[in-house]
C-alpha positions as a Python dict, from the first residue, in 0.01 Angstrom:
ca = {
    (1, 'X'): (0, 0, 0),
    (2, 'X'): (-289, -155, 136),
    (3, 'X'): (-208, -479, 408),
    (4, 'X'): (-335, -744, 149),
    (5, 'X'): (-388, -1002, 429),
    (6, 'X'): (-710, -712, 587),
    (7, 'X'): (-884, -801, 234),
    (8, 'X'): (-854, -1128, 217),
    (9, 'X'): (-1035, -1490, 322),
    (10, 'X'): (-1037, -1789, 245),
    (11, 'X'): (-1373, -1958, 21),
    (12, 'X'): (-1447, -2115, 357),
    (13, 'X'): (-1509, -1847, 595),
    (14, 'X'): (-1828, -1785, 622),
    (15, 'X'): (-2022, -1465, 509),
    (16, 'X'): (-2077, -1390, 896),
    (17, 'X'): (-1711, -1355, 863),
    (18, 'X'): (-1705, -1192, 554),
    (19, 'X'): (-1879, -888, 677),
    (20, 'X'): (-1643, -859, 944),
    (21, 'X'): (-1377, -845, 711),
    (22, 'X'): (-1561, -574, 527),
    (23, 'X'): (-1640, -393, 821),
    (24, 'X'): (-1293, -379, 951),
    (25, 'X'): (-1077, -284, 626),
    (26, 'X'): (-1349, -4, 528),
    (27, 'X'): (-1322, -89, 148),
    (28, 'X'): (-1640, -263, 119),
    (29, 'X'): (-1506, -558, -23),
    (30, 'X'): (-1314, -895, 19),
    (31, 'X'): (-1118, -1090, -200),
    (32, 'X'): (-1139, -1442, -159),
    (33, 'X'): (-853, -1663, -219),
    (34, 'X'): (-711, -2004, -234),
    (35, 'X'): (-435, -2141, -7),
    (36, 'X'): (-180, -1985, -215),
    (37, 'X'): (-323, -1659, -225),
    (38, 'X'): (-466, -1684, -570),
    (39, 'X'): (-732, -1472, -626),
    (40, 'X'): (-1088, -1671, -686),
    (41, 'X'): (-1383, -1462, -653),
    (42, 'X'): (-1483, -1112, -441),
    (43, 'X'): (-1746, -1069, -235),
    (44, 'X'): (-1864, -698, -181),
    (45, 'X'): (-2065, -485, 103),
    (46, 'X'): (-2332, -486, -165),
    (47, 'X'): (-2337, -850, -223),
    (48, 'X'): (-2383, -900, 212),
    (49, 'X'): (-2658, -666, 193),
    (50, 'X'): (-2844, -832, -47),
    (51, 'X'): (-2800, -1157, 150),
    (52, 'X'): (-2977, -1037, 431),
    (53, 'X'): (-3269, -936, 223),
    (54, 'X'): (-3266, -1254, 60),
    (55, 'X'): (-3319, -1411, 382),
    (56, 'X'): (-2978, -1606, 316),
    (57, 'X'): (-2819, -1760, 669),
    (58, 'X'): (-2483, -1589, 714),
    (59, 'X'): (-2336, -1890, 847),
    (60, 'X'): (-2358, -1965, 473),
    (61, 'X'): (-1984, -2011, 391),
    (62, 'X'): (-1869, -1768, 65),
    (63, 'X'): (-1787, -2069, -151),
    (64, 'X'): (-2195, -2187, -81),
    (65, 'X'): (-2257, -1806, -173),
    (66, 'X'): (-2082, -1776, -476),
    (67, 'X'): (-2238, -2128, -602),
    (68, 'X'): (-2589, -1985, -525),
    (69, 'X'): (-2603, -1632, -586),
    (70, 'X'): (-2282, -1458, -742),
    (71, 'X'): (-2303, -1240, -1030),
    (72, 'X'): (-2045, -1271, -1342),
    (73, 'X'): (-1824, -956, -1177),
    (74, 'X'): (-1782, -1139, -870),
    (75, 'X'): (-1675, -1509, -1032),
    (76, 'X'): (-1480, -1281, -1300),
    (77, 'X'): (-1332, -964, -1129),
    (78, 'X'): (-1135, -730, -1295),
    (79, 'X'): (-758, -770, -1207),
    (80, 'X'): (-465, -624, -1363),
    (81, 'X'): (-107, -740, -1358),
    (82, 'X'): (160, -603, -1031),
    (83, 'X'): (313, -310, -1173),
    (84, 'X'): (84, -147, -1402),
    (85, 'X'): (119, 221, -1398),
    (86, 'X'): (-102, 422, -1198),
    (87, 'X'): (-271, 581, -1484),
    (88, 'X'): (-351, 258, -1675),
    (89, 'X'): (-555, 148, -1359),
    (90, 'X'): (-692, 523, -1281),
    (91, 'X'): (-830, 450, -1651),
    (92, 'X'): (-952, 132, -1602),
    (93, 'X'): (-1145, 241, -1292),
    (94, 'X'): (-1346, 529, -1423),
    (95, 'X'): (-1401, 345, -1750),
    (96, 'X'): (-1506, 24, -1560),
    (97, 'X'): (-1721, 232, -1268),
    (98, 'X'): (-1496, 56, -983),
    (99, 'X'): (-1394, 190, -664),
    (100, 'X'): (-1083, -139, -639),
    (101, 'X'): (-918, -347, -880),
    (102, 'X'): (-681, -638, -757),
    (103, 'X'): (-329, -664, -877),
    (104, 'X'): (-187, -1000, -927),
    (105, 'X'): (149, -1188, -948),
    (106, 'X'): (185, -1411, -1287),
    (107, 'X'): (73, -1692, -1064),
    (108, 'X'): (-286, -1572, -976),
    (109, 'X'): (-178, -1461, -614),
    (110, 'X'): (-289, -1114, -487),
    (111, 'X'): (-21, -842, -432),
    (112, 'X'): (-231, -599, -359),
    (113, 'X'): (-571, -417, -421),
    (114, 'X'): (-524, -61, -632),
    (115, 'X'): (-820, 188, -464),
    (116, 'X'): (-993, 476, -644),
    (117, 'X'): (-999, 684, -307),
    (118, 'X'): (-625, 671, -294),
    (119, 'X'): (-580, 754, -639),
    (120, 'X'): (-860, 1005, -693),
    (121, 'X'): (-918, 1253, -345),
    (122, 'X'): (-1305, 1167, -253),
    (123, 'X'): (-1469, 1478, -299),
    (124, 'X'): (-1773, 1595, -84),
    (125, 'X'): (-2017, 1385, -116),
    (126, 'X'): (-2314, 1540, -356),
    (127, 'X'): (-2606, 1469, -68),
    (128, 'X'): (-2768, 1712, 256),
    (129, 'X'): (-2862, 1631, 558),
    (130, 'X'): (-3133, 1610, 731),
    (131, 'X'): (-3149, 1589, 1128),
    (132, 'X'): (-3488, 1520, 1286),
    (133, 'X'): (-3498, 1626, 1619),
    (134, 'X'): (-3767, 1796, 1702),
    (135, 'X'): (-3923, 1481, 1937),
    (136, 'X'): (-3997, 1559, 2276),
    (137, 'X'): (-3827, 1213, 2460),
    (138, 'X'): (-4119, 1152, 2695),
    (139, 'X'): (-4029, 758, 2741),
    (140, 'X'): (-3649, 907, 2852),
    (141, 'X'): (-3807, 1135, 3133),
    (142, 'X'): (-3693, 1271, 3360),
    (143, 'X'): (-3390, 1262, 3167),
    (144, 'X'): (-3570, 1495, 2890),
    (145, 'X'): (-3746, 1731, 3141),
    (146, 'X'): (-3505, 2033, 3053),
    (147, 'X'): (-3293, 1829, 2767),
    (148, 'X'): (-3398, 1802, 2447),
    (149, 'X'): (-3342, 1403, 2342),
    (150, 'X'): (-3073, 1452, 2113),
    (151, 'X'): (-2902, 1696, 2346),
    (152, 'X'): (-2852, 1340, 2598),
    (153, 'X'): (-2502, 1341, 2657),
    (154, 'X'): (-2308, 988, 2573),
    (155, 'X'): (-2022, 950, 2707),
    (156, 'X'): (-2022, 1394, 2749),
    (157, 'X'): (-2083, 1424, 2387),
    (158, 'X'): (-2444, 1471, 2336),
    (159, 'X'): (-2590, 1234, 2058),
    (160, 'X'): (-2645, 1435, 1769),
    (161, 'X'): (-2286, 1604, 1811),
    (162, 'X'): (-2159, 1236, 1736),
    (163, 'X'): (-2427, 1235, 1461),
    (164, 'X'): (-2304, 1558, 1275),
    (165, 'X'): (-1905, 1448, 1299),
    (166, 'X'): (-2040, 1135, 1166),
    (167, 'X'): (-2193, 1321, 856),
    (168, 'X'): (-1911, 1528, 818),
    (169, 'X'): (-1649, 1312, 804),
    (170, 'X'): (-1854, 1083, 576),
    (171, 'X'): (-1828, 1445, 305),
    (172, 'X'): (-2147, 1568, 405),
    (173, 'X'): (-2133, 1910, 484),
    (174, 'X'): (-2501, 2084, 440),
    (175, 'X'): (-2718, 1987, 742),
    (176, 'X'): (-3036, 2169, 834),
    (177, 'X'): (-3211, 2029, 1185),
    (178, 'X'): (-3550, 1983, 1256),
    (179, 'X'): (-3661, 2112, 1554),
    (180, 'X'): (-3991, 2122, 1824),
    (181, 'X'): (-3917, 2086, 2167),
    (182, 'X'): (-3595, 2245, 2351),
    (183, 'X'): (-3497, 2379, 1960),
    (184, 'X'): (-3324, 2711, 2085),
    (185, 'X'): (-3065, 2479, 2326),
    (186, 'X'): (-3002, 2327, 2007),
    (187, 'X'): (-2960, 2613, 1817),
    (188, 'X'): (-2770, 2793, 2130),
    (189, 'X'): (-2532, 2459, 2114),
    (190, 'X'): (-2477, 2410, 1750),
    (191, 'X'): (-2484, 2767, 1601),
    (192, 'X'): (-2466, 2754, 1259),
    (193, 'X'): (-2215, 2452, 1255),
    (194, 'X'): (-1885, 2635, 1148),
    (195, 'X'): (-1777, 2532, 1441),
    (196, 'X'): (-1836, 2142, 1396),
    (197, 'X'): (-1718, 2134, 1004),
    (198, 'X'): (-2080, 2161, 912),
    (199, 'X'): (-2315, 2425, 764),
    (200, 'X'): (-2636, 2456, 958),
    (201, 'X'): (-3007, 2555, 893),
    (202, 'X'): (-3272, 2511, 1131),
    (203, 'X'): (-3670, 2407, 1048),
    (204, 'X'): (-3868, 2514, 1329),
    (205, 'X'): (-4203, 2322, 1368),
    (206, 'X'): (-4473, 2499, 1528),
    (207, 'X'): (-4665, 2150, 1643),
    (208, 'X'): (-4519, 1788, 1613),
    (209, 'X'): (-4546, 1714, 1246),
    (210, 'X'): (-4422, 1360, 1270),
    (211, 'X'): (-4139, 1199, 1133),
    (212, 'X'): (-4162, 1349, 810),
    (213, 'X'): (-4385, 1650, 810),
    (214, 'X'): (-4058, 1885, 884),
    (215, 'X'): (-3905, 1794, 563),
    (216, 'X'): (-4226, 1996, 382),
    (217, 'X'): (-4137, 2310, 577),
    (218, 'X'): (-3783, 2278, 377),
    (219, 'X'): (-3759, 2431, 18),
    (220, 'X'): (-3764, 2176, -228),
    (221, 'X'): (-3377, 2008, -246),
    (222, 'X'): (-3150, 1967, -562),
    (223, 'X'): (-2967, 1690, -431),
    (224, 'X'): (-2998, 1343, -267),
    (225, 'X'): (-3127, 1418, 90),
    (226, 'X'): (-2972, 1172, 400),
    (227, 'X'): (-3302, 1172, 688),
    (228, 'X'): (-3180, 1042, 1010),
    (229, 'X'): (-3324, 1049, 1384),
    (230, 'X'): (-3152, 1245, 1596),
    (231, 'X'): (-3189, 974, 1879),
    (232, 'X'): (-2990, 739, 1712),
    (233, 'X'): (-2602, 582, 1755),
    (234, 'X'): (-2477, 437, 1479),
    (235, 'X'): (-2181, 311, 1261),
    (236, 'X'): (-2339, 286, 959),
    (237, 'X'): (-2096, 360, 631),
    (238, 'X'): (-2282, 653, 496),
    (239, 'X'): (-2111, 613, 164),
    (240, 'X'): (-2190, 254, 115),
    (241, 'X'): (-2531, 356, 168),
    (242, 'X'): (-2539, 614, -102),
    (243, 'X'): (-2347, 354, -350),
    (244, 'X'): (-2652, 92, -274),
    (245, 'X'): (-2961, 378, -324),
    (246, 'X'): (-2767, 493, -640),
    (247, 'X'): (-2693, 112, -770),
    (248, 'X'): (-3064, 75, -760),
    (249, 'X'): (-3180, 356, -884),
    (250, 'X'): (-3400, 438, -595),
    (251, 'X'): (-3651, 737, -493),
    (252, 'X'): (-3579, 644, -134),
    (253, 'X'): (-3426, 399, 55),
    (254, 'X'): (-3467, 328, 358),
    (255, 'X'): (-3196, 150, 602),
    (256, 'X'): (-3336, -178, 732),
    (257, 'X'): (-3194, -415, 1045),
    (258, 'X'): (-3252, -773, 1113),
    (259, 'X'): (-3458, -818, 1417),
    (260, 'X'): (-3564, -1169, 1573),
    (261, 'X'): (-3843, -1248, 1774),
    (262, 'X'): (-3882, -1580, 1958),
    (263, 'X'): (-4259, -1671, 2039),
    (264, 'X'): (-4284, -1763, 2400),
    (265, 'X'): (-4540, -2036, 2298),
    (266, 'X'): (-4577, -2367, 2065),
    (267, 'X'): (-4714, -2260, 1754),
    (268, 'X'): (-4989, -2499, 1570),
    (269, 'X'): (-5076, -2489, 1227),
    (270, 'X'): (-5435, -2639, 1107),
    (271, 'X'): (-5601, -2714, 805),
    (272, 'X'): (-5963, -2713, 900),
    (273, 'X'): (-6026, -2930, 1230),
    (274, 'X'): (-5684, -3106, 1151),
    (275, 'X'): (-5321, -3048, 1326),
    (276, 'X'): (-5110, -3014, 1023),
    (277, 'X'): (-4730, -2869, 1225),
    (278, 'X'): (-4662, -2796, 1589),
    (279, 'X'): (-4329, -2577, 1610),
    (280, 'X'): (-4209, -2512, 1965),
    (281, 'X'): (-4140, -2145, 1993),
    (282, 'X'): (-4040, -2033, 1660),
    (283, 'X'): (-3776, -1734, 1622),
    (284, 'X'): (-3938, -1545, 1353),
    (285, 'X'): (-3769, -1302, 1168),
    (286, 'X'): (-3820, -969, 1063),
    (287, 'X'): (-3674, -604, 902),
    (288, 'X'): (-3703, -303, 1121),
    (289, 'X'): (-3682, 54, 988),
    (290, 'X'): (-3359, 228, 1174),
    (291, 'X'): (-3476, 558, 1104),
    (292, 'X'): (-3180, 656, 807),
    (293, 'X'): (-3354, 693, 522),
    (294, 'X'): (-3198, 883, 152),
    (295, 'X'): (-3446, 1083, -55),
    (296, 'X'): (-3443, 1193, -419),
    (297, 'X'): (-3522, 1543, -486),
    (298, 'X'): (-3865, 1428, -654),
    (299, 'X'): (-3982, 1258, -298),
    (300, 'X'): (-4001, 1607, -169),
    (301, 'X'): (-4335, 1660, -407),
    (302, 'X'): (-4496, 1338, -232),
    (303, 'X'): (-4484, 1519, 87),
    (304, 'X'): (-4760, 1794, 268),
    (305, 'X'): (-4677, 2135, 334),
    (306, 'X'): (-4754, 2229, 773),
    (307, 'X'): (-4957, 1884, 798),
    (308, 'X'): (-4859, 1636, 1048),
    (309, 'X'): (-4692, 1312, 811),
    (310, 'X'): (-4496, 1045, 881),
    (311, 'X'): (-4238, 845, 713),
    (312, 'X'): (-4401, 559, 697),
    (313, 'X'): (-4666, 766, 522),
    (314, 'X'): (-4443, 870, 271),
    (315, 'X'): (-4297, 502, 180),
    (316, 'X'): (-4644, 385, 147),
    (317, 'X'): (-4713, 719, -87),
    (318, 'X'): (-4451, 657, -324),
    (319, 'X'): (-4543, 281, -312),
    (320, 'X'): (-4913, 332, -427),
    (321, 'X'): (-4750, 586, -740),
    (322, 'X'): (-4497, 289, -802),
    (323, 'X'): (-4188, 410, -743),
    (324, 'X'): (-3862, 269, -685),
    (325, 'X'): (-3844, 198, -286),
    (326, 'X'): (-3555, -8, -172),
    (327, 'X'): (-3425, -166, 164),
    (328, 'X'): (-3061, -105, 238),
    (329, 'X'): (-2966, -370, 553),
    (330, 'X'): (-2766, -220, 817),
    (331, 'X'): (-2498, -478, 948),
    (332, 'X'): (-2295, -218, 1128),
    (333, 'X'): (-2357, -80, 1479),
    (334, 'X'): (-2685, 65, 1519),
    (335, 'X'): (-2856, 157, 1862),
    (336, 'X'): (-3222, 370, 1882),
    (337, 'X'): (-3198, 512, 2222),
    (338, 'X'): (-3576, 565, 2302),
    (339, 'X'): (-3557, 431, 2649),
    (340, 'X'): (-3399, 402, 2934),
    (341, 'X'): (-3220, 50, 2888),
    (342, 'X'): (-3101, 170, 2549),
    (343, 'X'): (-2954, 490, 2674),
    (344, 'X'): (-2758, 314, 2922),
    (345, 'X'): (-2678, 61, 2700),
    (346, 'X'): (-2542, 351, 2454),
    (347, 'X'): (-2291, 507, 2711),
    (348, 'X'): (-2132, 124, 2709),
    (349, 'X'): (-2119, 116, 2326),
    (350, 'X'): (-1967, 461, 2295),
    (351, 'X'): (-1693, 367, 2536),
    (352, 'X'): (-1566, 56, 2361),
    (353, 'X'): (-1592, 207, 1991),
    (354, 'X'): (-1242, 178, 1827),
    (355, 'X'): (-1232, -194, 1928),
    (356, 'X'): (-1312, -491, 1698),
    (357, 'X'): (-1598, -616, 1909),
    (358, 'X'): (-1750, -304, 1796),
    (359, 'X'): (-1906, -497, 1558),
    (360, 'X'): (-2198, -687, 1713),
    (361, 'X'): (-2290, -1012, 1519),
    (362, 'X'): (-2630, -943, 1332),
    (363, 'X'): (-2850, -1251, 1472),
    (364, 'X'): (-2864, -1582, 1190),
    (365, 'X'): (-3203, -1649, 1028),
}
């Protein structure tokens, strides 16, 4: 039995708060609840996602939220009554499409939450991998003189060791590696992953093909296709990521962070010859790609065969032939160590992980 009080806040917390709630019970939702633990709305990693690409403040509190924004499954959630047999809610679930359904006493209050992955073992997920990591690291030198980038150690783990347990513990087990510069201490390293819970295939490029030219080396897949850096550290919940691209139907989707940006000068506005607004160093806002992107099969056609093509190429591609792109917001831990600072800063991170503050606030809009 789940501890009822890790999935549960009250309707004024605040969705900051919410998130961390998320984060730390690893269901990917929270059930929000009156003083007497009666059960009023939930709130799911979904919901927080779309917040942040609504531009919505998450010092919002969830009762503001749920006035604003909530669908009719969050204001009516399923429930069922304490004490209905496992099978009755094992039905419910895979006739309903949920992953949690909350049980309550006859007075409203929540007992507990019944989950799908403890009823039902998760099976490997249906998706590859891709690793690119074929860049040669030239703003981490002299750390990359004789070390491929994602060979870096952090904290004596190199990075894209941490990346493949990552992967396979998320039920990916099908990886193949892109590779350019250093590849064979990579390959001498890795092996063919048995050894790491993985099954690995290597893409050698010949010449830098950019951050998506490797992927037209590969045959074409038959299944959803993860893309990730092989520079980066991250906690991002690789299955909440799959449930978002497959919720919207996507072709690819690409994971997204909040990144702000205060002007070090007084901005004016004008109209002509006349002052219309003076703002005093604005923080402007924006989304950043993370590099952690999921592919359909049918993306693979978009891309070139040997000819140097980046993702951001790709996006714009399938954008011009109108299909479904979507931005998946990445709340959790995320760090692209390119440089210096950030590789330093990475050997920090990696020491503390396990620890609640792992969790870095994502900045307010």
């Amino acid at each position: 039995m789940i501890d009822i009080s890790d999935v549960c806040i009250s309707p004024r917390h605040t969705l900051r708060a919410a998130m961390l709630c998320i984060d730390r019970n690893c269901q990917g939702i929270a059930l929000v609840v009156d003083s007497e633990g009666r059960l009023l709305f939930t709130i799911t990693d979904g919901d927080l996602r779309r917040a942040v690409l609504r531009g919505l403040s998450l010092e919002l509190t969830v009762e503001e939220w749920a006035r604003q924004r909530a669908e009719p499954g969050n204001l009516h959630p399923v429930t069922v009554s304490v004490g209905t047999p496992p099978a009755e809610l094992l039905r419910r679930m895979q006739a309903e499409g949920l992953r949690h359904i909350p049980l309550l006493d006859e007075a409203g209050r929540v007992v507990d939450l019944a989950l799908l992955s403890e009823m039902v073992k998760e099976e490997h997920l249906n998706v590859s991998a891709v690793i690119m990591a074929g860049g040669s690291g030239t703003r981490l030198r002299p750390l990359t003189e004789e070390t491929p980038k994602p060979m870096l150690p952090v904290c004596d783990r190199p990075i894209m060791e941490i990346i493949i347990q990552q992967l396979r513990d998320a039920g990916i087990k099908r990886v193949n590696v892109t590779t350019h510069y250093s590849g064979k201490k990579i390959i001498e390293h890795f092996g063919d992953g048995r050894q790491f819970g993985v099954e690995l295939t290597y893409v050698t490029e010949d010449r830098p093909l950019g951050t998506a030219g490797g992927l037209g080396l590969m045959d074409p897949p038959k299944e959803t296709m993860l893309v990730i850096n092989g520079d980066i550290l991250t906690r991002v919940n690789f299955r909440a990521l799959l449930a978002y691209h497959r919720e919207h139907r996507a072709d690819l989707t690409v994971a997204v962070r909040q990144y702000d940006f205060q002007m070090p000068f007084g901005v004016i506005e004008c109209e002509g010859s006349s002052v219309r607004r003076l703002t005093e160093k604005p923080v402007l806002g924006f989304l950043v790609n993370t590099g952690i992107y999921l592919l359909e099969p049918v993306v693979h056609g978009f891309i070139p065969n040997g000819e140097r093509f980046d993702m951001t190429d790709l996006i714009q591609r399938l954008l011009d032939e109108g299909r479904p792109v979507v931005g998946f917001p990445i709340h959790e831990y995320w760090l692209d160590i390119g440089h210096p600072e950030t590789y330093e800063q990475a050997q920090k991170d990696r020491a503390k992980w396990g620890m609640p503050q792992d969790y870095p606030s994502l900045p307010s809009r």
